[in-house]
N, C-alpha and C positions, 0 to 999 in steps of 0.2 A: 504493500500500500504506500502512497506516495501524498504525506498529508501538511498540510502547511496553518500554524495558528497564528493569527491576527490577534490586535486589539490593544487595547491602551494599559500602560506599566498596573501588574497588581490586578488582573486579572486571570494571573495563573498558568500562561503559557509556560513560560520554564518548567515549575512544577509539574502542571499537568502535562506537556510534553515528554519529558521521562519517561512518567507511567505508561503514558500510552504507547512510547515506545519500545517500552519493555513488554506491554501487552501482545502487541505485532511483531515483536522481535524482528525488527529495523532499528536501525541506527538515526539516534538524535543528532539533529544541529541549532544552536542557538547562534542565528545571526549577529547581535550583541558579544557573543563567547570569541567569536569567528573574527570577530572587527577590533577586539582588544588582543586575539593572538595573533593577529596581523600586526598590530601597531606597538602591541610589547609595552601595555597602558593600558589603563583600566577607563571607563567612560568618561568619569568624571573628572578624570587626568586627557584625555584626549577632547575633550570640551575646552577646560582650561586653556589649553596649547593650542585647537587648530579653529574653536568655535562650534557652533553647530553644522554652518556650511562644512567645515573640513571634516566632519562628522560622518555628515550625511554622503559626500562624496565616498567616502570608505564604504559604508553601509551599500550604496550605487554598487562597488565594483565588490563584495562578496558574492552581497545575492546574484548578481548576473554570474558567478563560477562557483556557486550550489554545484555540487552532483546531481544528476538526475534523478536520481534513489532509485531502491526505494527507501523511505526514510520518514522522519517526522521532525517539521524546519519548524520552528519558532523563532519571529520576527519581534524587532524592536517596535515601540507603538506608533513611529510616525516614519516608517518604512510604506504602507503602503498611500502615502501623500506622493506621491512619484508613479505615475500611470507604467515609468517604465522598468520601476523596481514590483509594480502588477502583473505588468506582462512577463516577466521571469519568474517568478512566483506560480503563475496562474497554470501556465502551461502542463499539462500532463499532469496536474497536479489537485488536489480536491481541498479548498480551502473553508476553513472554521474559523467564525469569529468570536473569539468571547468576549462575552459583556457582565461588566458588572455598577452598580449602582454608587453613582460618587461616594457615599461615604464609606461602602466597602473599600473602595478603593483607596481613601485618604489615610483608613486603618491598616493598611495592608502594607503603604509605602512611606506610613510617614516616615520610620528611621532606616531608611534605604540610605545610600550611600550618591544615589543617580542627580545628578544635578537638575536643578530647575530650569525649563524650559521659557519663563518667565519671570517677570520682576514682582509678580504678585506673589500673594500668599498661598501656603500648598492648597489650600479647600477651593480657593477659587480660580487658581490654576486648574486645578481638575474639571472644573464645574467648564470655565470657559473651550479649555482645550479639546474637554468632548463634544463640545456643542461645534467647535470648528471639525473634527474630525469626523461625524458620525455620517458625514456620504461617504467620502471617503472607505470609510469602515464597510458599509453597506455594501456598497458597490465592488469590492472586490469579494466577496463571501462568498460561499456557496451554502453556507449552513450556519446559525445563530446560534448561539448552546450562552444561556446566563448562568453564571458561576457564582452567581453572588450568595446564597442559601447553600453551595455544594463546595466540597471540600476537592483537593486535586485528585484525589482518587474516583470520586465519585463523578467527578467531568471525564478521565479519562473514559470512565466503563462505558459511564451516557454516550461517549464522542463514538467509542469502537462499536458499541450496540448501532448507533446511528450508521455505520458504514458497514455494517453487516447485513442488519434487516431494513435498512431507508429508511424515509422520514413519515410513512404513511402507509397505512395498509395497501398488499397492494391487489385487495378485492374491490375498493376505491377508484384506482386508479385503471382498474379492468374497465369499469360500471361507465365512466368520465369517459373516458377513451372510441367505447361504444356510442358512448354518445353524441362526442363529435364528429366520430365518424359517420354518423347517420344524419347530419345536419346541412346538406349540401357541399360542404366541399371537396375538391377534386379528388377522382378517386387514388391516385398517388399519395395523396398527404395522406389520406384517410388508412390504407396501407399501411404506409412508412408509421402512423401514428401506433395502430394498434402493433405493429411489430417492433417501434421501443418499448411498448409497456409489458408487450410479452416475454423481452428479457431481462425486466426489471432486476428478478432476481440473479440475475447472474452481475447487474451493474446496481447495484443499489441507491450509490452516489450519482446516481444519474439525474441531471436538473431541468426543468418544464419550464420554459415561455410558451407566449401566444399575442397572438391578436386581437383585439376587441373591437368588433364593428357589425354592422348591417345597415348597410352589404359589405362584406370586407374581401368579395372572393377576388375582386382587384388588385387586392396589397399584397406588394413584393416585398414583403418583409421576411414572410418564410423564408424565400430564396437566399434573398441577401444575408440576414444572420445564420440559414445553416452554413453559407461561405465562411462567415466571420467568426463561428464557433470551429469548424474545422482548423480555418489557418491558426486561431491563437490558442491551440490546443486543449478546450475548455468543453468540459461535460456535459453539454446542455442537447437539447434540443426542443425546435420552435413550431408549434401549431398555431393552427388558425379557429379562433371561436366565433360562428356565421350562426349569429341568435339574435331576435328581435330582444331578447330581455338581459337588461346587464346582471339583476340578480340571480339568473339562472346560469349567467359564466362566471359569476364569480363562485357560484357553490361549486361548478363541476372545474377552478380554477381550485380551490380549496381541495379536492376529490385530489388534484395532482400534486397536491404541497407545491402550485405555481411557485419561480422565485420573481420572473418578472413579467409584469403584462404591458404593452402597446396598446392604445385605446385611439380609436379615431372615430367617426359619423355613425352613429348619433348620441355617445355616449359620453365626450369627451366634459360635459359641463353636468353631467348626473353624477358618475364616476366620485365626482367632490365628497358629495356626503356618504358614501362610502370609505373613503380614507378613513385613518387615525392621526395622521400626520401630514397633511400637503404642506407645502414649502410655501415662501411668500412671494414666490413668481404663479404657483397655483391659484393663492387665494388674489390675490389682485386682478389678473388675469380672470378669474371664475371657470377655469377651465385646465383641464390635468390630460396629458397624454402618454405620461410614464407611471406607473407601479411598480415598487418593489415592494417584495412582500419577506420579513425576516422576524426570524425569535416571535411571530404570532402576532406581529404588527404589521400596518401595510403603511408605505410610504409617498407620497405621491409629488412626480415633475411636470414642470411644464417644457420641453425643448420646441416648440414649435415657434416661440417665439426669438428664438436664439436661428434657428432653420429661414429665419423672413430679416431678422434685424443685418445678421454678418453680409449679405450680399446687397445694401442695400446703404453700406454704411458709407460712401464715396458719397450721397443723394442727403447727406446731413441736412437740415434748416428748411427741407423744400416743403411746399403745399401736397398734400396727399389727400386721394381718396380711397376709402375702403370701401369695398363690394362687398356685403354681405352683413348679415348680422349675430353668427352661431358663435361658437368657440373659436374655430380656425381666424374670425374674423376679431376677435375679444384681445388675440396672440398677435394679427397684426397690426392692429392700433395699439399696446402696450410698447409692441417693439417699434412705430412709427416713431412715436412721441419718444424714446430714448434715445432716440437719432434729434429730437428738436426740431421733428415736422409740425408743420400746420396740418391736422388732421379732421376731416371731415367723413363720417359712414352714412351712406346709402343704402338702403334697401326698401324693396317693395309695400313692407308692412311698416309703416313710419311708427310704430307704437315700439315697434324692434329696435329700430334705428336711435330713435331715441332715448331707448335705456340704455343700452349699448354706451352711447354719446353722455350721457350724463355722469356713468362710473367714472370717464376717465376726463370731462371737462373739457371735451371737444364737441364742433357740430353736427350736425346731425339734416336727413333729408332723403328724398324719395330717387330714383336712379334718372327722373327726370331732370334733376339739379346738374346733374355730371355737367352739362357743355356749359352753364353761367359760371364755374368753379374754378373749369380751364387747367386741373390739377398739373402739377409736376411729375409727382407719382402717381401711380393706380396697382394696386392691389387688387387680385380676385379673389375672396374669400367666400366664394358660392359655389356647389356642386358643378354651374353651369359648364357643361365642356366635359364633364367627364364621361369615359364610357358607360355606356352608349351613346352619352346625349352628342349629340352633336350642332347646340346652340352656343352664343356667346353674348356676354352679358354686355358688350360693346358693341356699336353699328363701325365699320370702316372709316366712313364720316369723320369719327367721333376722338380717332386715335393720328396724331399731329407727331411731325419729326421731333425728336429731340426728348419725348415723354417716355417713362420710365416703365416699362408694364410689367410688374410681375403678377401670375399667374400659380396660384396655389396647386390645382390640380394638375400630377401628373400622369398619371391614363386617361389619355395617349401621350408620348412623351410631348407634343405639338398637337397642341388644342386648337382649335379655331380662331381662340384668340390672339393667342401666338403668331401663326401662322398671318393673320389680319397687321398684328404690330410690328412682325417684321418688314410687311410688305410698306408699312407707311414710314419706316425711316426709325423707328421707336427704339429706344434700350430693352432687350427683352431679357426678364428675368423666369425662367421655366420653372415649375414646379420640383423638377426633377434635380435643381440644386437646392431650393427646400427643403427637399425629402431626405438628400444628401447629408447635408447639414445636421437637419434637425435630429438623423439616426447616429450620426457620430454623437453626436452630446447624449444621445440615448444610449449608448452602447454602454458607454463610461460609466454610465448608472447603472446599466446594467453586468457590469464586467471592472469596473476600475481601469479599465485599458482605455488609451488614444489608439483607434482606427483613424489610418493620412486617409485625408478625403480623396486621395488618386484611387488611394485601394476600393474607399465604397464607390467610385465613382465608377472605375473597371469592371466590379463586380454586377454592379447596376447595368451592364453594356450598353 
């Protein structure tokens, strides 16, 4: 077995890495152990002398010359702040977070030897530093185990029980599987689905995403993350949930001990009140199209507006309007206005348009307004254009040299509108670097890893 523990000082990894190594009879490595017999100095001597930077550089070039193991690696607690000390980690490798509750933790380290990370006091060092690290933590995991009630013996047995029989029955995950399978999607995934669950037990650590949409049989998401799970050598695999009702994927998402869900049309702004935790790009936004779900919590991102703001960011200060009034539309006036646009939303039903416009203190107005407005930028934040439709929420007329179009929708990679904005001289921003975008910042959440956008964009063809 080839296992790797995370998580913040005082949670047990050293201890409980032993045990557990001694249980699998593999060979332990303590990163921290690794980086002071490198440097022939103890932490808080090689702090002293090189700082944290020259710290963390050491830390950098151990873990990239890990042995492959098999083994049981226990990481210092701000090792996985480096997407590319995740990507050496993650690989071939089944990674546990543990977690424990600040003041276990303050009991545990306070007469450590480990220098502070901070000028504050140790209680509120802990309290702030896990508050900056807990995506971080998240997002490289494969499995949550709280240590704070369990002694190191008792996390090892939990951790080795956990990658022996998995994290969920797997009559559960029989039941789910069937399910989706029977729910219209292609019959290949439908296949490929129920024959990962069929050798559950032979993979136990084996980890479930998916998709949340209707209609989602559009989304290349499958494709592209089973690429991205291949190449970065990571246990998962990705299904598609095609259900009019979000409470009924998220129970047969529970059936699979889901670790992360993708949420798009028509769930993206219900989704909210099911979290425990959205972030405050979700709650501002009122709209979520990331889930992770870990230790019995679910998490929730927003990257869609990070997928609209980055290609978008040269067009700072300009007048904009936005098409649409749903979620996807909520993500691009959020990200309009942190660029310092003048921002205006349109849409058909003006009662839409106008709450939309009031959250964020911008104008508001019917799709008739478009040519009085004369915007700089335009955004489509409406289904219109995607397969099948083959309408455009723009007239030819309507789109003038020099304006900015981007287009949310990308099936077909060249929408109509697209197709329209190039022909009149326009900046055309396609969906399909949106989608680009927005799934690298997804990944990360979902994985701790930077994917280069050449890779999603390759993979994307």
């Amino acid at each position: 077995m080839n296992i790797v523990l995370i998580g913040f000082r005082g949670t047990g990894k050293t201890a409980a890495g032993h045990l557990l190594a001694r249980l699998l009879g593999v060979p332990f490595y303590d990163t921290d152990a690794l980086v002071e017999e490198e440097a022939g100095a103890r932490i808080h001597e090689i702090f002293a002398d090189l700082g944290e930077e020259g710290f963390r550089k050491m830390e950098k070039e151990v873990i990239a010359s890990l042995p492959a193991g098999p083994g049981v690696f226990a990481t210092g607690g701000g090792a996985v702040l480096s997407p590319e000390n995740v990507e050496h980690l993650r690989r071939g490798r089944t990674v546990v977070l543990l977690q424990a509750d600040a003041a276990t933790i303050e009991k545990r380290i306070r007469d450590t030897s480990r220098p502070h990370l901070t000028t504050l006091g140790l209680r509120e060092e802990i309290r702030q530093l896990l508050a900056l690290r807990r995506d971080a933590y998240l997002s490289a995991a494969d499995i949550c185990v709280d240590t704070s009630a369990r002694s190191a013996n008792e996390v090892a047995i939990h951790i080795k029980r956990l990658l022996s029989e998995g994290t969920v029955p797997v009559q559960g995950m029989e039941r789910a599987a069937r399910t989706i399978a029977q729910s219209g999607i292609p019959g290949d995934e439908a296949g490929a689905l129920l024959e990962k669950v069929g050798t559950i037990g032979d993979n136990p650590a084996l980890r479930f995403y998916g998709i949340a949409g209707y209609p989602s049989l559009h989304s290349r998401s499958p494709q592209l993350y089973a690429q991205l799970f291949s190449y970065f050598g990571i246990n998962a695999y990705y299904t598609r949930f095609h259900d009019p009702s979000l409470s009924r994927i998220l129970s047969l998402a529970g059936d699979l001990d889901l670790r992360g869900l993708s949420v798009t049309i028509p769930f993206k702004q219900e989704v909210i009140s099911a979290i425990d935790q959205p972030d405050g790009h979700c709650t501002a936004i009122g709209a979520c199209n990331t889930v992770l779900f870990c230790g019995g919590k679910s998490y929730g991102y927003n990257t869609d507006w990070m997928g609209i703001r980055d290609p978008l960011a040269e067009e700072k200060g300009k007048s904009a309007v936005v098409l649409g009034a749903g979620g996807a539309a909520a993500a691009a006036v959020y990200a309009l206005l942190s660029l310092g646009m003048e921002v205006t939303v349109l849409n058909r039903t003006v009662e839409r348009a106008l709450a939309l416009a009031s959250r964020f203190g911008c104008s508001s107005g019917v799709p008739g307004d478009f040519d009085r407005i004369r915007p700089e930028v335009v955004v489509n934040a409406t289904p219109v254009g995607m397969e099948p439709d083959r309408g455009s929420p723009l007239s030819r007329e309507q789109l003038v040299p020099g304006m900015t179009v981007f287009d949310l929708v990308y099936t077909p990679p060249e929408t109509p509108l697209v197709r329209m904005a190039r022909s009149a001289g326009c900046r055309v921003v396609t969906g399909r670097e949106m989608f680009v975008r927005q799934a690298q910042a997804q990944f990360r959440h979902f994985t701790g890893i930077d994917a280069p956008l050449h890779m999603i964009r390759e993979m994307m063809g």
